[in-house]
Legacy VTK file of the C-alpha trace (Angstrom):
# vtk DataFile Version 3.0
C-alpha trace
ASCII
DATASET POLYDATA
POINTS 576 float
65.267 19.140 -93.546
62.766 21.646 -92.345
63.128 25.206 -92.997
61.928 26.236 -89.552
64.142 24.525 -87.867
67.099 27.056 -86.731
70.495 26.330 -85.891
71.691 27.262 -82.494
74.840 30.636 -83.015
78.524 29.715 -82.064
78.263 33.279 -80.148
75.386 35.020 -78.096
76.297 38.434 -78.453
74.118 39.475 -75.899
74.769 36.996 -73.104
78.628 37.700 -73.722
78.319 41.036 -72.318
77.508 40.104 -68.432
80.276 37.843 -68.681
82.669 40.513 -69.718
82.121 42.861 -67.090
81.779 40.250 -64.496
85.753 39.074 -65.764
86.973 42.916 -66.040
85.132 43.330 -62.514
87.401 40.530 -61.403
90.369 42.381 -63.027
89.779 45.306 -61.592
89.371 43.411 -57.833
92.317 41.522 -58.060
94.756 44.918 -59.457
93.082 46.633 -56.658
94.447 43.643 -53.828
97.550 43.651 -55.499
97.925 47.331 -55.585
96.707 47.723 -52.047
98.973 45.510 -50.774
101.819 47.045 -52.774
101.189 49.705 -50.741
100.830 48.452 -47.225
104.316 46.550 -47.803
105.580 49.844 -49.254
104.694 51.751 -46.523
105.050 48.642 -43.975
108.920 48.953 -45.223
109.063 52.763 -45.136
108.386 52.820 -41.556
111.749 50.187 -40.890
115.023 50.517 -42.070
116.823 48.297 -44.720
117.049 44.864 -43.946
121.538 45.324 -43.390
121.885 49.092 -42.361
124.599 49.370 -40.237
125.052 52.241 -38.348
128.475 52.988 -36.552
129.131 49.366 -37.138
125.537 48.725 -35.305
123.087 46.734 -37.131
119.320 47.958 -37.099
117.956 46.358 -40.267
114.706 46.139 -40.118
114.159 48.401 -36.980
111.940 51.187 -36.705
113.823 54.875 -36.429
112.711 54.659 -33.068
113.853 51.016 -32.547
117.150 51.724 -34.150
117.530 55.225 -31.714
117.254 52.496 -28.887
119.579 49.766 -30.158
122.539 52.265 -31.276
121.702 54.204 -27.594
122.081 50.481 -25.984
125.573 49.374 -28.062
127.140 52.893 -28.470
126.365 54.261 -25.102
128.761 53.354 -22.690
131.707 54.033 -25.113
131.099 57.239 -25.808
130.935 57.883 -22.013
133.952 56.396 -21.396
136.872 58.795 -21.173
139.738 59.502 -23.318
143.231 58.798 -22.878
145.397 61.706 -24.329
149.361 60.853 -24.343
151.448 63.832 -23.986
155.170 62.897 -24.256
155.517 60.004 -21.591
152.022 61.665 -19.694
148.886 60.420 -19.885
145.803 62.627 -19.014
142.494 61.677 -19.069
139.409 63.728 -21.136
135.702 63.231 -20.019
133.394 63.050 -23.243
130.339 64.619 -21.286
132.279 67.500 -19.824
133.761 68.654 -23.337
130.688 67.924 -25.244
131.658 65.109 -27.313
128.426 62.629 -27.890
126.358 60.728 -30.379
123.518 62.143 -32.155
121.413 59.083 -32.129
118.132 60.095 -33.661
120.191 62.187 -36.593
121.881 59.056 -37.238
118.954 57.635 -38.322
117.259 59.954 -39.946
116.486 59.346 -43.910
117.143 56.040 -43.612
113.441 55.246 -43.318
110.780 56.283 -45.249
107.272 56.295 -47.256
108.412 55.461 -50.886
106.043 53.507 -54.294
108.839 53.396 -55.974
109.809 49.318 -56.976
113.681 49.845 -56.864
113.504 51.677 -53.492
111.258 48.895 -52.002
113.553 46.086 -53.377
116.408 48.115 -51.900
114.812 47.828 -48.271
113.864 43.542 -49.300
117.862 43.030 -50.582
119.862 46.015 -49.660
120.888 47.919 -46.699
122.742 50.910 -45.400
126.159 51.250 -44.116
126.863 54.641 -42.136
128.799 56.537 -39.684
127.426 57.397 -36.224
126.706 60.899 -36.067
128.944 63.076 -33.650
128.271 66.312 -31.752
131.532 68.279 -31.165
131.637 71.437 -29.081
134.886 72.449 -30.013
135.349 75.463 -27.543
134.273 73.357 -24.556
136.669 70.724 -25.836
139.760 72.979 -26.949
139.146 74.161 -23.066
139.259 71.024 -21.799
142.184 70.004 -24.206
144.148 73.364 -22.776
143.488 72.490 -19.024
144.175 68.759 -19.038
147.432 69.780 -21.117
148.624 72.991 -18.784
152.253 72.800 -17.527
152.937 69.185 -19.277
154.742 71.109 -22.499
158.361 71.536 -21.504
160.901 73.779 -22.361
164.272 73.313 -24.487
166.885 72.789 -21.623
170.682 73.516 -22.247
173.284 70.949 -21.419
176.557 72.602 -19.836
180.120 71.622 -19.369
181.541 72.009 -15.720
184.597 71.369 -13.359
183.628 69.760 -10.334
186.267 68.579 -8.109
188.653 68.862 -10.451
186.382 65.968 -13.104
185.035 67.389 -16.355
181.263 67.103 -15.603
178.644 67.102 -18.437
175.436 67.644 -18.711
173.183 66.755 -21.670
170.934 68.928 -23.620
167.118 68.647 -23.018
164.251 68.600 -26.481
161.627 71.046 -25.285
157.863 69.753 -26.716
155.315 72.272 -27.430
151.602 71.111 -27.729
149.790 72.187 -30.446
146.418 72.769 -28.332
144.352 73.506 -31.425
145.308 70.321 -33.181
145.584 68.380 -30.195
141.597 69.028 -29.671
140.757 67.949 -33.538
142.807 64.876 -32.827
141.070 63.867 -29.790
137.564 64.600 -31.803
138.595 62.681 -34.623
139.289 59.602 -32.388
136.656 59.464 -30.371
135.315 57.121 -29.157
138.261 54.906 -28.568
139.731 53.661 -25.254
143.749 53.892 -26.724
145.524 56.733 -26.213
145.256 59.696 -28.594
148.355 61.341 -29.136
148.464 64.812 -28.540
149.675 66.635 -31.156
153.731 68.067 -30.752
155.816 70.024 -32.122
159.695 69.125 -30.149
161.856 72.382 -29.630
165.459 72.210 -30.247
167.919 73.090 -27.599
170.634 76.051 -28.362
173.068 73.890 -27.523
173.390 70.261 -29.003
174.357 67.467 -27.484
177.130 67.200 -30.210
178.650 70.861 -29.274
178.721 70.057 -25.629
180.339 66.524 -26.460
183.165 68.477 -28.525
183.890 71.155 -26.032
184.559 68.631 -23.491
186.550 66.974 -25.256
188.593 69.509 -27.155
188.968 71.593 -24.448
187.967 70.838 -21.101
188.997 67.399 -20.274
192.641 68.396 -21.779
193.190 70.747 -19.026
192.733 68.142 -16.768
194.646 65.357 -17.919
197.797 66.168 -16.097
200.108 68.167 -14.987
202.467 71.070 -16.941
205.888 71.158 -16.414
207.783 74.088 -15.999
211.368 75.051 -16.762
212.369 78.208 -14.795
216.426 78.613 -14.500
217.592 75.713 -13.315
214.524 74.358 -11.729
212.054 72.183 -12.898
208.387 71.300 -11.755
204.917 70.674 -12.385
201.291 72.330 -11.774
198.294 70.518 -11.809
195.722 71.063 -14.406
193.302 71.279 -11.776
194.967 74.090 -10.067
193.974 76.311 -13.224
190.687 75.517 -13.057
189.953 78.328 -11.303
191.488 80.216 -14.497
188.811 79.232 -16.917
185.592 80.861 -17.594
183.360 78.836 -19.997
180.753 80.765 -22.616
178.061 80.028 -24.811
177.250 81.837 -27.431
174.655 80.418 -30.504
174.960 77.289 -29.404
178.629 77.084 -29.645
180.987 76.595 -26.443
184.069 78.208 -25.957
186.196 78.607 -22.876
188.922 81.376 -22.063
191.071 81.985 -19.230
191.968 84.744 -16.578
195.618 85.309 -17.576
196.240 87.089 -14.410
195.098 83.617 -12.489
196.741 81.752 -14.660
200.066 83.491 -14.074
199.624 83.458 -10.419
199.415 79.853 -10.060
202.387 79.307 -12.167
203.829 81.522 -9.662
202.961 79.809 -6.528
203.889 77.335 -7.477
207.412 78.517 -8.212
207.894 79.647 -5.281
207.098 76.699 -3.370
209.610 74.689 -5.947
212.160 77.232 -4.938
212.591 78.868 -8.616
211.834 81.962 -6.776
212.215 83.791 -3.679
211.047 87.390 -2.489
213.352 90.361 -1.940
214.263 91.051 1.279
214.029 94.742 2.877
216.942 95.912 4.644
216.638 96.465 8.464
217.210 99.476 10.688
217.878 98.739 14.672
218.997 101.169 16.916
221.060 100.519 20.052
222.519 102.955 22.420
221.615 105.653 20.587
223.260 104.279 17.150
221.837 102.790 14.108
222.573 99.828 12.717
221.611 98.800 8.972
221.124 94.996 8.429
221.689 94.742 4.172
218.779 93.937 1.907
218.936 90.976 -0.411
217.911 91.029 -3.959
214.944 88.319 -4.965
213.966 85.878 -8.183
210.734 86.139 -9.755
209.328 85.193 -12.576
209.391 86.863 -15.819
205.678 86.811 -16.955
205.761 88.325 -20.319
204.494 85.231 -22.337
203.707 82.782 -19.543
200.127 82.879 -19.729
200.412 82.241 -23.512
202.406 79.666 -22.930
200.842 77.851 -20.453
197.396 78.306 -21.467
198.716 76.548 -24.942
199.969 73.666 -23.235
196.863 72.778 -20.881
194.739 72.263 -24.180
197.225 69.666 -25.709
197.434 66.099 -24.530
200.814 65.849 -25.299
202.909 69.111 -25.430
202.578 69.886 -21.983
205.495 71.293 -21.087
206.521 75.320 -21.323
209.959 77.416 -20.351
209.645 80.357 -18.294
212.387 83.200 -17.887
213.594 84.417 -14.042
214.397 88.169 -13.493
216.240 89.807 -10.524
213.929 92.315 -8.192
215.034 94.713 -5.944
213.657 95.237 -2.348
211.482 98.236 -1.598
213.718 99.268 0.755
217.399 98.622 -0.606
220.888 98.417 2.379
221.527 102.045 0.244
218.352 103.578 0.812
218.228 102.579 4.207
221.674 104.194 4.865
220.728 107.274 2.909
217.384 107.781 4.912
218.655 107.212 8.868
216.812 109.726 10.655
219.414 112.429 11.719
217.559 115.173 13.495
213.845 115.695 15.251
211.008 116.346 12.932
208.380 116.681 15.476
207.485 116.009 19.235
204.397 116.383 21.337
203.725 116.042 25.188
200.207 115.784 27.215
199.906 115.536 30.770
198.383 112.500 32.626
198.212 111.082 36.295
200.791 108.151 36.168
199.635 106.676 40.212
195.816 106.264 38.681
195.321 103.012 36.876
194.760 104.824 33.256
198.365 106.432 33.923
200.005 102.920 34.430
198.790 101.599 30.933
200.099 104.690 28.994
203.290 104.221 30.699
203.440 100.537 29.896
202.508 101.299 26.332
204.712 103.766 25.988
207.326 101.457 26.922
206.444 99.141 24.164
206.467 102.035 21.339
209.383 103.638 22.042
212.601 102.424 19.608
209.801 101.443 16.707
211.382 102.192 13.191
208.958 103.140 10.394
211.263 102.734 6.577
210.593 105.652 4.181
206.863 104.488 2.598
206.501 101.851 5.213
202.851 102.395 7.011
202.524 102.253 10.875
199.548 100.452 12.582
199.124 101.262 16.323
197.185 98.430 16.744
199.688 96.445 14.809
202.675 97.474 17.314
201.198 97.349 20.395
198.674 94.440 20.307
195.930 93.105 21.965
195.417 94.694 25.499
195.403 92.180 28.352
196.583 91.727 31.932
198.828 89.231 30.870
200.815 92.085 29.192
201.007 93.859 31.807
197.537 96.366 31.316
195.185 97.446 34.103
191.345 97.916 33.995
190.355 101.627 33.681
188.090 103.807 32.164
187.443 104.323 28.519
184.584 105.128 26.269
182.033 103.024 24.850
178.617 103.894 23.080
179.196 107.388 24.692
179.619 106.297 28.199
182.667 105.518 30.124
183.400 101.734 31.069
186.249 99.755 32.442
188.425 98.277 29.621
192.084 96.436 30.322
194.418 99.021 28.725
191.960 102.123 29.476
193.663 105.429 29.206
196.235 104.612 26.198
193.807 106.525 24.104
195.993 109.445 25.857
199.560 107.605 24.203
197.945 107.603 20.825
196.616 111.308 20.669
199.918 112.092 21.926
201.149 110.399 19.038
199.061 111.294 16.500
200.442 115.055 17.582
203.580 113.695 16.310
202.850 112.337 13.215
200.583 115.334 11.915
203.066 117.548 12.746
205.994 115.761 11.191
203.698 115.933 7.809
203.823 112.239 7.287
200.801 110.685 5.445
197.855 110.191 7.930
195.963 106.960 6.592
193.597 106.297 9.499
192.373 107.693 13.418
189.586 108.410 14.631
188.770 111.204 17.349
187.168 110.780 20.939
183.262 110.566 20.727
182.871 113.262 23.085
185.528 116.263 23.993
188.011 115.541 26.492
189.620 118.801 28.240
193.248 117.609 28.105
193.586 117.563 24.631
193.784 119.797 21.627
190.223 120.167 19.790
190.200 118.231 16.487
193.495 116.944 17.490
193.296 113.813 19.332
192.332 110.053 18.555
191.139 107.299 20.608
192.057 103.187 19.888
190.461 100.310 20.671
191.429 96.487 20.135
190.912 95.103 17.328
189.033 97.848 14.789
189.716 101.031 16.275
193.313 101.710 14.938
195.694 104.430 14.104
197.131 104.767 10.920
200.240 106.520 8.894
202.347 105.893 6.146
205.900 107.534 6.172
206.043 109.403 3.231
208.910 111.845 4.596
212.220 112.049 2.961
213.860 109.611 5.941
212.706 106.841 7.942
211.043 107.927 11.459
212.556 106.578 15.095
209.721 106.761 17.286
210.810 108.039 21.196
208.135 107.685 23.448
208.436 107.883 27.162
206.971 109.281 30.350
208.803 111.353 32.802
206.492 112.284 35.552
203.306 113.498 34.230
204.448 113.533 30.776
204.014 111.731 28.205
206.332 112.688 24.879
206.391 110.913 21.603
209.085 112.233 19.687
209.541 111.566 15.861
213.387 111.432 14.474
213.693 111.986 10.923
214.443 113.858 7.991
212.807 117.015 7.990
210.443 117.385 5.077
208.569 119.984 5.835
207.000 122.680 7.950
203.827 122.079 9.973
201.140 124.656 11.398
198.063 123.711 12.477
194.646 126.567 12.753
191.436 125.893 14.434
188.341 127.052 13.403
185.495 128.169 15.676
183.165 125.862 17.769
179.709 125.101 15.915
176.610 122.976 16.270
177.261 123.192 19.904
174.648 120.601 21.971
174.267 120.860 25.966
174.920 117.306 28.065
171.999 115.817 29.936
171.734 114.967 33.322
172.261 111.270 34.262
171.900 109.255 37.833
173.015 105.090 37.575
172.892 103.020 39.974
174.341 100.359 38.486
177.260 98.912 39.910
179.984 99.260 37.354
178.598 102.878 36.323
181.444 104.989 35.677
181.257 108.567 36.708
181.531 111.652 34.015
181.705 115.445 34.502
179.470 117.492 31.857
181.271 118.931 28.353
178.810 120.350 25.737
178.983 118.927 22.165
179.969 120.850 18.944
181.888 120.510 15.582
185.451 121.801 14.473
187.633 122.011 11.790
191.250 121.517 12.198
193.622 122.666 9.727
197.375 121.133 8.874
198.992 123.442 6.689
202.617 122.450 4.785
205.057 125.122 4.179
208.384 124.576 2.416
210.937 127.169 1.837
208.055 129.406 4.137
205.594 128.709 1.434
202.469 127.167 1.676
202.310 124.121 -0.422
199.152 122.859 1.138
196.742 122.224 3.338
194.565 119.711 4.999
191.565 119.723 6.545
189.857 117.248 9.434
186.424 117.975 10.398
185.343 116.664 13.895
182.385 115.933 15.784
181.641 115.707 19.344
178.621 114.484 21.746
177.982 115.902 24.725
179.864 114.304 27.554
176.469 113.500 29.507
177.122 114.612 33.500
176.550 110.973 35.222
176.140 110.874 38.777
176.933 107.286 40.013
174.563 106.201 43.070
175.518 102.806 44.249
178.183 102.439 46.815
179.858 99.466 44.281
180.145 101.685 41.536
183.273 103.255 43.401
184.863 100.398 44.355
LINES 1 577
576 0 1 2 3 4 5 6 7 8 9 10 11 12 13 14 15 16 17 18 19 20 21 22 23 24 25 26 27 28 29 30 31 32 33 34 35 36 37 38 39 40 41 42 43 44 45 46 47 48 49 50 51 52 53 54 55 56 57 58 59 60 61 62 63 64 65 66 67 68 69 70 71 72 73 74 75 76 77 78 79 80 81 82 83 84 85 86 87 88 89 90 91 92 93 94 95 96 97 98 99 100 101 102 103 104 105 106 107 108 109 110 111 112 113 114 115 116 117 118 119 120 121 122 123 124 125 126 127 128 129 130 131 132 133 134 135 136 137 138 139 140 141 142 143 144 145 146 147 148 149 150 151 152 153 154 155 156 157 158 159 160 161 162 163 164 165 166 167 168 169 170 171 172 173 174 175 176 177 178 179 180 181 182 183 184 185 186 187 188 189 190 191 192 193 194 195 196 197 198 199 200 201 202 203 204 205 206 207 208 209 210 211 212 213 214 215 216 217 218 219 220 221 222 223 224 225 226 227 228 229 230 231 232 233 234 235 236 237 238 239 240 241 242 243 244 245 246 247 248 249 250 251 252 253 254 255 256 257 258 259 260 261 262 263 264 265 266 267 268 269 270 271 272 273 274 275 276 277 278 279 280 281 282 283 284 285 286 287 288 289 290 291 292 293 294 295 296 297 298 299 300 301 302 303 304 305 306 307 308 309 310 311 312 313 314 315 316 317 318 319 320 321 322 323 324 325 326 327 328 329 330 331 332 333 334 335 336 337 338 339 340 341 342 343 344 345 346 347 348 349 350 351 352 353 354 355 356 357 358 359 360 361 362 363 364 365 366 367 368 369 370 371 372 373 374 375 376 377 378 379 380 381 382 383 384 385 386 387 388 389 390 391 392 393 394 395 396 397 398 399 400 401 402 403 404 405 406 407 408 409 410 411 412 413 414 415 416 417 418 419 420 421 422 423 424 425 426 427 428 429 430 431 432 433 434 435 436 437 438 439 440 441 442 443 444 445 446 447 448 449 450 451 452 453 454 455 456 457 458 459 460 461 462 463 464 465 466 467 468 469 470 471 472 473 474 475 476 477 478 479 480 481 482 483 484 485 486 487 488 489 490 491 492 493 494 495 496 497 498 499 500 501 502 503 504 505 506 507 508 509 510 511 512 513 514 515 516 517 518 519 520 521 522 523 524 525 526 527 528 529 530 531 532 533 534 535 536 537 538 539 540 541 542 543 544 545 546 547 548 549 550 551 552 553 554 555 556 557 558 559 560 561 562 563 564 565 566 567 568 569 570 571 572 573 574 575
């Protein structure tokens, strides 16, 4: 073996080194791909969002923010335009999204979800994962507590009370009424929590009670109300029996609430006079009967007074009112009483008039149609008989003026002006006899003076009547009962009062005052009426009571006259 021959090295340290750096080179290249494209995919991925986000039940996996702003836009849209139904007791309104400012914030929906990110478990996230999120929701709440408000306005109702009633003589009920109140406030959160949804949102209640309850009312009726008219009451009175219909107390029974309880109650007085009725019409009763006082030739005559049956109230009401609310005990005993008449056969005897008391005459033209009527109405006074605290109506004895009866047209005042009346002139009868009765000192109830003065009679002393309101008026409060004489004997006409004398009558005048001149009046009409002038004024009469010569009283009547206006009467008719 040679020596110079050398062996070949298992390792050429310095052709090793080019091949090093060309394989870390290589290294480097490929870390550098990978790592580049780590990046591209992580930010390729940032940009989109996981691959099963959900957004308001929408999927956009894998969407740009500005792809998923378009797809949620596209499937949420038209439902959150569409409007809201909002149920208010059996009421449905209706709630426009865009007018209250209820809508979808699209873009901040999405927001976050996307993004740049080198982190491994947030890129596997967006390869495997997704998101699952609500849709984001704008709420203006005053805009929508508005709208909530108006849409809502007058469809709250209030509590209503039931009642219990009579009509027609049937217990009639009617039922209490829940009131709701809307809660407007919560109402508007509940619509905002629901939305978007196309079933109706309940608006939020609170119901209101009643005062009275269906139960109370229910109780009442039957208790008390429908007892009382269930049937009749019987009634024992004397000897007599019979029966009252519920219904006619009816009108008895006043029904109450008060906190939310019923309760009814009756009129006693009501109650008693329907019991009474209808004893009288059964016969249990009958009214007293006033003695009579005729006259004939000059003599009296006394037909007696009978005594009557009434009923004894003490206790009836009680009694009765008891038995209407009870469906079985409906019977009650009454007691009967005597009554005596107001005017008794012994008080008429004791109080025949026996002397003259008081008399007055006036003058009038009995040929002239005026003077006929106060001699036919004289006529029909004369021989009247007033009992002691009887009252006398003019109106009442004579009647209705008409030609049937005997009455002529003639003049007689009317809104200040004379006119033709059937019975015209009797005015003069009833001044004549109101000069009877103020100076027999009976009780003067009602008269009422001429409008304007007429010569003939005495000033403040004097009172016209006219069918059917103008009347004159006196109650016989003397010691006797009165004979009115009245008759006409030429000019005269006297009404003379027989009597018991009671007391002693003057009468003073005061002076004229307020005096007022006539005016001066031409009509042509052809039922004008002619008048001769009197001036106006005031004056105070005076009736002064003496007994024994002493004054005991006196009584004053104020009067008041219009001028008596001078007419002048210019067509030819008018004097016809």
């Amino acid at each position: 073996m040679n020596d110079s021959t050398q062996e070949s090295p298992l390792w050429d340290e310095e052709s090793a080194k080019p091949k090093r750096a060309t394989a870390l080179l290589a290294g480097l290249g490929v870390t550098l791909v990978v790592a580049l494209l780590y990046v591209g995919a992580a930010w390729y991925f940032g940009q989109r969002t996981p691959g099963d986000t959900t957004i308001g039940g929408v999927a956009v996996g894998g969407r740009t923010p500005a792809e998923a702003t378009a797809t949620l836009r596209r499937e949420l849209g038209d439902g959150a335009t569409t409007p809201i139904p909002l149920a208010v007791g059996s009421k449905t309104v209706e709630i426009d999204p865009a007018e209250v400012g209820l809508a979808y914030d699209y873009e901040a929906s999405v927001e976050g979800i996307t993004g740049f990110s080198l982190n491994p478990a947030t890129l596997y996230r967006h390869l495997t994962g997704g998101v699952e999120r609500d849709i984001v929701r704008v709420v203006d709440e005053d805009r929508l507590a508005a709208a909530v408000t108006a849409a809502t306005k007058g469809l709250g109702t209030k509590p209503r009370d039931g009642s219990v009633a009579f009509v027609e003589g049937k217990v009639v009920t009617k039922k209490s009424r829940v009131g709701l109140d809307i809660d407007e406030a919560g109402t508007a959160r509940a619509v905002a929590s629901a939305w978007p949804t196309a079933e109706p949102v309940k608006a939020v209640t609170t119901d209101v009670p009643p005062v009275l309850s269906n139960d109370e009312i229910t109780r009442f009726a039957s208790e008390f109300a429908e007892p009382i008219v269930s049937g009749p009451v019987t009634v024992r009175a004397g000897g007599h029996t019979f029966s009252v219909p519920g219904t006619d107390f009816v009108p008895a029974v006043t029904i109450t609430t008060t906190k939310g309880t019923l309760a009814g109650s009756f009129d006693h007085d009501k109650v008693v006079e329907r019991v009474q009725a209808a004893a009288a019409s059964a016969g249990a009763t009958r009214a007293a009967v006033n003695a009579t006082v005729s006259f004939s030739g000059g003599r009296a005559s006394v037909t007696p007074s009978t005594t009557g049956r009434a009923l004894n109230t003490d206790g009836v009401a009680a009694a009765v009112e008891k038995a209407l609310v009870s469906t079985s005990a409906r019977s009650v005993t009454v007691r009967l009483k005597a009554t005596e008449p107001d005017l008794t056969t012994a008080k008429a005897k004791a109080t025949l008039p026996k002397e003259q008391i008081s008399t007055f005459t006036t003058q009038f033209d009995p040929t002239a149609p005026r003077g006929k009527n106060i001699i036919r109405a004289a006529s029909v006074l004369n021989g009247t008989y007033v009992a002691p605290g009887q009252q006398f109506s003019l109106n009442g004895v004579l009647g209705e003026r008409t030609a049937a009866k005997g009455y002529h047209e003639a003049p007689a005042i009317y809104n200040g002006r004379l006119v033709k009346d059937y019975g015209g002139g009797i005015s003069q009868l009833s001044t004549t006899l109101f000069n009877a009765v103020f100076f027999s000192g009976a009780q003067i109830d009602a008269f009422t003076p001429h409008s304007f003065y007429i010569s003939r009679y005495p000033e403040g002393r004097e009172a016209t009547i006219n069918w059917p309101t103008v009347d004159q008026r006196f109650t016989n409060d003397t010691k006797g009962g009165i004979l009115i004489q009245a008759g006409t004997s030429g000019g005269n006409v006297t009404v003379t009062f027989i009597g018991r004398k009671t007391w002693d009558i003057t009468a003073s005048k005061g002076p004229r005052r307020n005096v007022t001149q006539p005016k001066k009046i031409k009509d042509d009409s052809a039922d004008c009426v002619p008048q001769v002038a009197a001036t106006g004024f005031d004056v105070t009469v005076t009736r002064i009571f003496r007994s024994g010569g002493t004054i005991v009283k006196r009584q004053e009547f104020n009067t008041h006259y219009i001028p008596e206006d001078d007419v002048t009467c210019t067509n030819p008719k008018a004097f016809d």
